[in-house]
C-alpha positions in Angstrom: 84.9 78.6 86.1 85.8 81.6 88.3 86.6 80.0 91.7 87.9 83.6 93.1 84.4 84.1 93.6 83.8 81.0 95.5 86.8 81.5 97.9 85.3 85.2 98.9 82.1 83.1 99.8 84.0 80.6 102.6 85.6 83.8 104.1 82.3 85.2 105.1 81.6 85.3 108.3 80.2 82.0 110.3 76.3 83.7 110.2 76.5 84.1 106.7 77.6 80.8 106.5 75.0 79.1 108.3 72.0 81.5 106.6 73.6 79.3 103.3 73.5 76.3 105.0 70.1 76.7 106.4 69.2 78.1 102.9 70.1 74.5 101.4 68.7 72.9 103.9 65.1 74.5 102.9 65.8 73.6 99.3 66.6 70.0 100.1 64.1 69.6 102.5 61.3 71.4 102.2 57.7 69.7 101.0 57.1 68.9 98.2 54.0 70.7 97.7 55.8 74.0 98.7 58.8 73.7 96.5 56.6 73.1 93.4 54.8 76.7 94.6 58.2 78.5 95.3 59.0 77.0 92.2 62.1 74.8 93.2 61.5 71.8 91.6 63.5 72.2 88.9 66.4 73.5 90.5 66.0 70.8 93.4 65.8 67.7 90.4 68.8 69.2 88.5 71.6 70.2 91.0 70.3 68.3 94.5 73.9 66.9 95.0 75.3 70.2 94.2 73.3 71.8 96.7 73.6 68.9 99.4 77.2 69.0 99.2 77.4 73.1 99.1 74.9 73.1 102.1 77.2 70.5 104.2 80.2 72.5 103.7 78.6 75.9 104.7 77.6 74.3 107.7 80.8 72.2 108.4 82.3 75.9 108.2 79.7 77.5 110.5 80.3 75.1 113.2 84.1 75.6 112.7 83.5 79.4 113.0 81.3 78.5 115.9 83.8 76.2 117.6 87.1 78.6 117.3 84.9 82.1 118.1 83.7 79.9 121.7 87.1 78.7 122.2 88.3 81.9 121.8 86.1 83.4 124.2 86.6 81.1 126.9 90.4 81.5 126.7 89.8 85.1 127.3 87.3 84.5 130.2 89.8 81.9 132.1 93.1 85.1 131.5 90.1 87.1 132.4 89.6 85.7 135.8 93.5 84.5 136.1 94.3 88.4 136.6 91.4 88.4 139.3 93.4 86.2 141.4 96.5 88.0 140.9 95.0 91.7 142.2 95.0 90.5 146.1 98.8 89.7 145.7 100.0 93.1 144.5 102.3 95.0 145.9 102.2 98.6 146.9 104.0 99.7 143.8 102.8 97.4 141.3 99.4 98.9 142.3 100.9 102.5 142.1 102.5 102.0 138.7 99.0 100.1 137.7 96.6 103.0 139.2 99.3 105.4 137.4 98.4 104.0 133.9 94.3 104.0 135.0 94.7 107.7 135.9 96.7 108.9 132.9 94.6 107.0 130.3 97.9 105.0 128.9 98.7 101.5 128.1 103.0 102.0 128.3 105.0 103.1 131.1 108.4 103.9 131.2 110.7 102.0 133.7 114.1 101.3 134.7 115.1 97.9 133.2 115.9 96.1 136.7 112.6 97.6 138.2 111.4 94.6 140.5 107.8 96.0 140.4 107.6 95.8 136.7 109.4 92.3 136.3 107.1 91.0 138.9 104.0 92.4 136.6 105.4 91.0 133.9 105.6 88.1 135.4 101.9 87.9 136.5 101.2 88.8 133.0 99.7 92.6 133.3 102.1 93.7 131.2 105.5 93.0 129.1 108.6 94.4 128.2 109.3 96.0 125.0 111.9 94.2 122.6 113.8 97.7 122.6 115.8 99.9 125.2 115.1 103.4 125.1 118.5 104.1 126.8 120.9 102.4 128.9 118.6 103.0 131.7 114.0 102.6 130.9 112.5 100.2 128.9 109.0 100.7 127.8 106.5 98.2 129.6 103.6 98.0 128.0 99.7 96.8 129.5 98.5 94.3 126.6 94.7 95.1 125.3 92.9 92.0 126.9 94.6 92.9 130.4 93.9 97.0 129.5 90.2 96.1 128.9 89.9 93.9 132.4 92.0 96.5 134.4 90.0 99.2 133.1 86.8 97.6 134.0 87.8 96.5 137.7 89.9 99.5 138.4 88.4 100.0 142.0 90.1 96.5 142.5 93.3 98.3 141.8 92.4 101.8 143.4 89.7 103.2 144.7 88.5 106.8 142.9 89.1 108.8 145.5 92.2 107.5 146.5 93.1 108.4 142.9 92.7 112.4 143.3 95.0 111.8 147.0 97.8 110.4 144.7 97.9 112.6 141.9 101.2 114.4 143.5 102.8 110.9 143.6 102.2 110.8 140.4 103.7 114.1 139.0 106.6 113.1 141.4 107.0 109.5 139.5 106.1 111.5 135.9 109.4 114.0 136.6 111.4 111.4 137.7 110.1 109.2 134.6 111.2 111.8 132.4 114.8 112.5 134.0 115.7 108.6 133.3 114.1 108.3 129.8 116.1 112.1 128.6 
């Protein structure tokens, strides 16, 4: 027996799963009337524990698939809202270096390694250090994809629009400068 065939059929996603519990389900227990029509009888008289013990597994594997996807999505709605109570506390520059990453479209920034501004987002989790130095002097920091996707959602928590357009000169300023300590 070819069970390589089997093991692609648990890695299918938890709908799949559930259509081939519910399938079973219908063959176990539908009438008796209607299965001799559909012409299940046969199948349902020869294999029933076969399919009674396939149908509880797809299902035992649905509601895992269900279980970890809602788990997962509540984890990411509590960091979600985590970062919400964090915004108020910013500081001037950790909303500058933020507002300079919403402007210019980019998830790394390039910082001097003892930049207080970027350990204290670090700390608050909107971003991390990189493993690597580029020099003796910047470090890339780098906004992870979860905290990207809520920043760039609520940016007019971070900076308004408008106020974006006022500050683009501080931002070729911090750009030149930026480049100077990363050459």
């Amino acid at each position: 027996m070819d069970f390589s065939k089997l093991i692609d059929l648990v890695k299918q996603p938890g709908k799949v799963l559930l259509g081939l519990g519910l399938a079973g389900l219908l063959i176990i227990f539908c009438p008796h009337t209607l299965a001799t029509r559909m012409g299940l009888m046969n199948l349902r008289a020869s294999y029933m524990s076969w399919i009674s013990v396939v149908t509880i597994v797809f299902l035992m594997l649905a509601l895992v698939d269900g279980v970890s996807r809602f788990l997962h999505w509540r984890k990411a709605e509590i960091a979600k809202w985590q970062f919400a109570d964090y915004i108020p506390s910013l500081s001037a520059g950790e909303r500058f270096y933020l507002a300079y990453c919403l402007s210019r479209r980019q998830t790394t920034i390039f910082l001097t390694v003892i930049d207080s501004n970027a350990s204290s987002l670090c700390e608050k989790g909107f971003m991390f250090g990189s493993s690597g130095f580029i020099n003796n002097l910047a470090r890339a920091y780098i906004i992870p994809p979860h905290v990207w996707k809520f920043l760039h959602q609520h940016s007019e928590w971070i900076v308004p629009s408008h106020a974006l357009k006022i500050m683009e000169p501080q931002f070729l300023e911090f750009e030149s400068q930026t480049r100077r300590r990363v050459i």
